[in-house]
N, C-alpha and C positions, 0 to 999 in steps of 0.2 A: 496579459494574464501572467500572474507570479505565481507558482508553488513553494510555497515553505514547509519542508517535512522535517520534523525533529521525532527523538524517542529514542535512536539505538542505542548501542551499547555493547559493554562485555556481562554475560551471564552465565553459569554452570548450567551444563544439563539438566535439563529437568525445570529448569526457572522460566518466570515468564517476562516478559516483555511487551510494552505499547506504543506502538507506532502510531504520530498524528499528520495529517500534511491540511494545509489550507491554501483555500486557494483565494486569491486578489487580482483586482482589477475592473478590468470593462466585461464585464459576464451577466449575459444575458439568461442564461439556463446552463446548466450541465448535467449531461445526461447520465453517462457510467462514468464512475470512480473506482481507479482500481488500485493493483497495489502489485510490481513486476519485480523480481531479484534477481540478478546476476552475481553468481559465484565465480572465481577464479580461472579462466581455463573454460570457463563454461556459458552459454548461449543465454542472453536474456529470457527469464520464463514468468508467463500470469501466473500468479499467487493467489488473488481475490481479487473477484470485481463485483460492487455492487451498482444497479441501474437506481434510477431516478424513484421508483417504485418501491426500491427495497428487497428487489429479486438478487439473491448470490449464486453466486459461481464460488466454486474452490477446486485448487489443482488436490489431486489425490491422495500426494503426500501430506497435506497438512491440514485435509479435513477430519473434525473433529477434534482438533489442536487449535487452529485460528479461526477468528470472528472476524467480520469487516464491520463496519458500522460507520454510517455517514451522520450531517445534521445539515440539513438542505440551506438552512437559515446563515449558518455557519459558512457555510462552503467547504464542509471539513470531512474529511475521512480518517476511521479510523481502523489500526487493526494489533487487536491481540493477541498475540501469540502467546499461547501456553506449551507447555511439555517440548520444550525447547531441547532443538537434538543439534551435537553439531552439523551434521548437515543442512541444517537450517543456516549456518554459516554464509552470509554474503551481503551484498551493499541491494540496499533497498529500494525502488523507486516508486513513488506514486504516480499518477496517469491519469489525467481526468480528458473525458470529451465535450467540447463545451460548444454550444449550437449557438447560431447569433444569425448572421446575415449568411454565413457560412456555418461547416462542423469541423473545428479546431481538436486538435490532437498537445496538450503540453507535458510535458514531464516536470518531478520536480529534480534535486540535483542530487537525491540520493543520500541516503545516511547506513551507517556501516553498519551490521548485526554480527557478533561473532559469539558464538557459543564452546564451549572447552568442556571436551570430557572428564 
């Protein structure tokens, strides 16, 4: 299983952003799709995950600001970010769990977000 995430970028405050990652390979189902950042200095953290159903999760700081949105068809998650703060600042990962004969855990390999007041 490959994740390919593109989107980042540099943005001003206040601007938005779309994060895509897909996923390939031998995949049988995948269940949650998410989406983890790590900041500088600082502990990987979930951002958004949605389930196979369409149910979201959002970490506090950026609910009401990001969307997740998947396409089952696709294999594809996506995530919007609006109202972009620096803090939002950091390298992106997406995260899928993908169910087969086993429940696989992949990451993909991260793309940068940096926001400038």
């Amino acid at each position: 299983v490959q994740l390919q995430a593109f989107g980042g970028g540099f943005v001003q405050a206040g601007g938005s952003l779309r994060l895509s990652c897909a996923a390939s390979g031998s995949i049988f189902s995948i269940n949650v799709m998410a989406w983890y950042r790590q900041a500088p200095g600082k502990q990987r953290e979930l951002v958004a995950g949605i389930t196979v159903s369409g149910r979201t999760h959002y970490a506090g700081s950026v609910k009401g600001r990001f969307t997740i949105s998947r396409d089952n068809a696709k294999k594809q998650v996506d995530l919007q970010m609006n109202s972009l703060q620096p803090e939002d600042t950091a390298v992106y990962y997406c995260n899928v769990e993908v169910i087969g004969l086993t429940i696989d855990n992949y990451w993909g390999q991260g793309t940068q977000v940096t926001v400038s007041s």
